[in-house]
C-alpha positions in Angstrom: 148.3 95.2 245.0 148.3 94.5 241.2 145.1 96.6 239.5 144.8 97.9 235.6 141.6 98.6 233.5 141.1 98.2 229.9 138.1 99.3 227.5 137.0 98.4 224.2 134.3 99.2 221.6 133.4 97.5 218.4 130.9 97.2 216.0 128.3 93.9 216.5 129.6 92.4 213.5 129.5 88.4 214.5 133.5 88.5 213.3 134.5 90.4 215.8 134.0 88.1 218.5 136.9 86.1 218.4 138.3 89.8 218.4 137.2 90.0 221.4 137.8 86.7 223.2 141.7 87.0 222.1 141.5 91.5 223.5 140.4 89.9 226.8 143.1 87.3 227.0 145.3 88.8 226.3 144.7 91.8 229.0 144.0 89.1 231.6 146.8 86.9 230.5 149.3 89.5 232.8 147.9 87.2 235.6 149.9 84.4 234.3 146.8 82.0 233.6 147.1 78.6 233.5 145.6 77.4 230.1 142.5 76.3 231.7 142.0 79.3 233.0 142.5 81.5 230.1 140.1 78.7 227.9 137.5 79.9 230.6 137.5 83.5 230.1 137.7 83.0 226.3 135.2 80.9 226.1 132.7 83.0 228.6 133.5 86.3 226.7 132.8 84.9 223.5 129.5 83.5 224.5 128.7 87.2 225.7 129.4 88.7 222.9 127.9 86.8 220.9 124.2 86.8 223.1 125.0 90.8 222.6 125.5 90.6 219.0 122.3 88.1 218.4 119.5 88.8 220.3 120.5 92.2 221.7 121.3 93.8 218.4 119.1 90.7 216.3 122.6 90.8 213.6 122.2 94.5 213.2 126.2 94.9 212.0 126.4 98.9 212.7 125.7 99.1 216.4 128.4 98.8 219.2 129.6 95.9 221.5 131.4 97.8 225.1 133.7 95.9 226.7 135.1 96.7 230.1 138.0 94.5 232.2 139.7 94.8 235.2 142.1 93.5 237.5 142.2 93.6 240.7 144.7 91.6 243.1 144.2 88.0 241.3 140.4 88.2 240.0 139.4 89.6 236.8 135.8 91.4 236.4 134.8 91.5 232.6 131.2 93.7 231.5 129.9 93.0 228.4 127.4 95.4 227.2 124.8 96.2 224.6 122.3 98.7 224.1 120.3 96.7 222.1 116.5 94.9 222.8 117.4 93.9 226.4 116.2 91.1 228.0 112.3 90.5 228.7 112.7 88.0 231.7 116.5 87.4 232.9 115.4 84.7 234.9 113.8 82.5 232.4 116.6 84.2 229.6 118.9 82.1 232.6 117.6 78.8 232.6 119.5 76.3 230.4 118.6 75.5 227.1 116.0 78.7 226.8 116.4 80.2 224.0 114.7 83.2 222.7 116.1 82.4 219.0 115.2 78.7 218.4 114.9 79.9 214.5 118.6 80.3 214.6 119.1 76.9 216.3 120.8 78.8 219.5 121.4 75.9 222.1 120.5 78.3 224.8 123.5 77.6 226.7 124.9 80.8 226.7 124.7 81.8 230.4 124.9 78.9 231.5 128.0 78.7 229.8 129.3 81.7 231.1 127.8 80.7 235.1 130.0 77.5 234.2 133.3 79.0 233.5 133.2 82.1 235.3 133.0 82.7 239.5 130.1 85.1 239.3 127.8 86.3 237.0 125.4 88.9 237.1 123.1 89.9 234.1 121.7 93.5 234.1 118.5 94.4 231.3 116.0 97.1 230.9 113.8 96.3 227.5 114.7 98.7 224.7 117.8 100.0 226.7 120.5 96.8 226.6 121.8 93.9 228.6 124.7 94.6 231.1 126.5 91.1 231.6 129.1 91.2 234.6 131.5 88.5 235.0 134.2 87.9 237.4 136.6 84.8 238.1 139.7 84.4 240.6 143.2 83.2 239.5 145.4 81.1 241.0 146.9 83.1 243.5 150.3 85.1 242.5 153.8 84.1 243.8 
């Protein structure tokens, strides 16, 4: 059985979300990705991150981003967290094209995105207490 954890904390700066994307594939890339599959995490994380950074921390550069990944067997679960504004209605926050920020010109994509690329995702919020994203996708199985 093949298992390993990693954690990381940074601050919401929007700069450090390619920091991010590259942290997490690189942990995950010890599963011998294909491309594809790597593009898919990378692009899932980064749309996390960046929801945390934007509307749970509204560009406030001095709070922290936690990110948590781990591998079990051949599937990866990734958490993104924030303890930030939080999420008023995840439901209607989940619908494509809602967006909370249309001043910013945010497509609203961004779980959608994530549902897209990933196997599973879950989204955890509490108003005034942060937004718990939970993702998890399978790789192609080992040899």
């Amino acid at each position: 059985m093949n298992e390993n954890m990693m954690k990381i904390e940074f601050l919401s700066k929007s700069q450090n979300e390619s920091f991010a994307r590259v942290a997490v594939a690189a942990f995950v890339s010890q599963l011998d990705p294909t491309i594809e599959e790597l593009t898919d995490v990378k692009t899932a994380v980064s749309e996390a991150v960046t929801n945390a950074i934007i509307h749970g921390y509204e560009n406030k550069s001095y709070e922290m981003v936690y990110i948590e990944a781990s591998i079990k067997d051949n599937e990866v679960t990734i958490t993104v967290e924030d303890k930030g504004a939080g999420i008023d209605d995840i439901g209607l926050a989940m619908q494509p094209l809602y967006t909370s920020r249309p001043d910013l010109e945010r497509s609203g994509m961004g779980f959608t995105v994530m549902e897209t690329f990933m196997d599973s995702l879950q989204v955890f919020s509490e108003k005034n207490n942060g937004t718990k994203v939970i993702m998890k996708k399978k790789f192609h199985s080992l040899n």
